[in-house]
N, C-alpha and C positions, 0 to 999 in steps of 0.2 A: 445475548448469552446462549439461544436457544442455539443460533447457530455455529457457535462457537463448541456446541458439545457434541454436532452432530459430529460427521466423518470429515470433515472440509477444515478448510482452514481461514482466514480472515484477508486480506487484503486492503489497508485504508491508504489512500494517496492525498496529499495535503499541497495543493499548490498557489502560486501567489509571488508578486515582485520580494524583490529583498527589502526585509523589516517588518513587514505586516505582521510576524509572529508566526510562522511557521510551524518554528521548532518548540515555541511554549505549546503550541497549542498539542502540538503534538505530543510533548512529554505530558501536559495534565491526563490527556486523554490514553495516553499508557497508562499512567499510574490508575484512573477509574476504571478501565479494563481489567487490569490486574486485582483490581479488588473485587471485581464481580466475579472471578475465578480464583479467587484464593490461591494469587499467585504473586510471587515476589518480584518489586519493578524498582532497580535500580541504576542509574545511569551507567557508572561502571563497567558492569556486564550484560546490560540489555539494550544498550546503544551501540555504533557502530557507524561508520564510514566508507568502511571497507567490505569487497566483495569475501574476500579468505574470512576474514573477523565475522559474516554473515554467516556462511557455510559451517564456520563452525559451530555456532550457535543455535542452527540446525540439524546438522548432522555428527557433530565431535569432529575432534579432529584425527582421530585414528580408532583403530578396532572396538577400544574400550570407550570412543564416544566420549573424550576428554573434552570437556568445554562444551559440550553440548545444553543446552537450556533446557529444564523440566517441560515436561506437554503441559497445553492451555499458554505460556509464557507468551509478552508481549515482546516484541520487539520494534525499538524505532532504528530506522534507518534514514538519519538528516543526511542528504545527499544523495538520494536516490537514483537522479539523474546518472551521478559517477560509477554507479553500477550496473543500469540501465539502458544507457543513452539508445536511442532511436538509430544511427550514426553507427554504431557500431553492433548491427544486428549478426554480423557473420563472424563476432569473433567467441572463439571457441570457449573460452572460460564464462562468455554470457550466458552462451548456449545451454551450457553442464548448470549452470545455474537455472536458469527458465526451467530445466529439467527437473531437476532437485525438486526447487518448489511446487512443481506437478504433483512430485511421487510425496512429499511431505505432510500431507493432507491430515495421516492419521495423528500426526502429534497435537493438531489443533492448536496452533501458534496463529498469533494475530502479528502481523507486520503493519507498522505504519511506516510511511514513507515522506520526505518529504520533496518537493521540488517548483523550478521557479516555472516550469512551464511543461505541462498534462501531457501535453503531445508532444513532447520530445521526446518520451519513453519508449521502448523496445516496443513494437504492436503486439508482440507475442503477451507479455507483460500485463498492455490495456485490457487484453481479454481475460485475464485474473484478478484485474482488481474490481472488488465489491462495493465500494464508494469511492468516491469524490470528493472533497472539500475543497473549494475556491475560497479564497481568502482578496475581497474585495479591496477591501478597507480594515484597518485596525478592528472596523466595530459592524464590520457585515462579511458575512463567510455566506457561503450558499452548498447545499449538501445533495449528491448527486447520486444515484445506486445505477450499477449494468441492466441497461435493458434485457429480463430473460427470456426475452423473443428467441426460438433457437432458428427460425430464419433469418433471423438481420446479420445483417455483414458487417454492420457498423453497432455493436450494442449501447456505442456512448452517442448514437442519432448528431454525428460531430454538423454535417451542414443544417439539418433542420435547428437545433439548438442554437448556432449562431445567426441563422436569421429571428429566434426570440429574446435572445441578447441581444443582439442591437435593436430591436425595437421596446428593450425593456418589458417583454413578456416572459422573463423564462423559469417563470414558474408554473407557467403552463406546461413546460417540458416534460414528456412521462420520464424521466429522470430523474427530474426535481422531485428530490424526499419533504 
């Protein structure tokens, strides 16, 4: 919550094969967000698919800010990837997007995200999100925050972490919440 009310904004990414629960886990964890900010979370209007349907929800949709979501609001976005993808880091509507979310800071929106695979995402993107959640198994998730090393090049330690995944250490990971 603390950070939620500084000047910043939230960032959660939720990944895992299809079925594991993605997108439950993700809408409970809207809706206890939303309660800790006394803010309204309904699928309706605080979900989304779409890149335009995002932007709006962030910014309105013209002068007077139509559709726009109150400050503190949760938003999930299932299909993250389809907004995101890694693949298409040159094109112009992602770009204006990556942008947005830079400059959207002061409204203090929390997005969760979801998708089936962490690094497919836009790199621009990986360096704004503020956890991780792997979803193993129906009944083991594992939770990950950005290294805020402001030297590292890499702040999700992507090779050192998979050598303590596969050998089943990585919770040794400075990652690992």
């Amino acid at each position: 919550k603390a950070k939620q009310k500084s000047d910043t904004w939230n960032l959660i990414v939720i990944s895992g094969t299809m079925g594991l629960g993605k997108s439950c886990l993700a809408h409970k964890m809207a809706i206890g967000l939303s309660k800790l900010n006394n803010a309204k979370f309904d699928l309706s209007t605080n979900m989304t698919y779409l890149r335009e349907e995002l932007r709006t929800m962030i910014d309105g949709s013209d002068d007077k800010k139509t559709g726009q979501l109150p400050e503190y609001s949760v938003i999930l976005v299932d299909e993250l990837v389809s907004l995101f993808f890694n693949r298409n880091f040159h094109n112009t509507e992602q770009i204006a997007m990556l942008e947005l979310l830079n400059k959207c800071r002061d409204r203090h929106l929390t997005l969760i995200g979801c998708v089936p695979e962490f690094h497919s995402l836009d790199k621009a993107l990986l360096y704004l999100v503020d956890f991780w959640v792997h979803i193993e198994s129906r009944s083991n998730a594992y939770v990950f925050k950005r290294d805020s090393n402001p030297f590292a090049k890499d702040s999700w330690n992507i090779n050192a972490n998979h050598k303590l995944w596969v050998t089943k250490r990585i919770r040794n990971s400075v990652n690992y919440v």
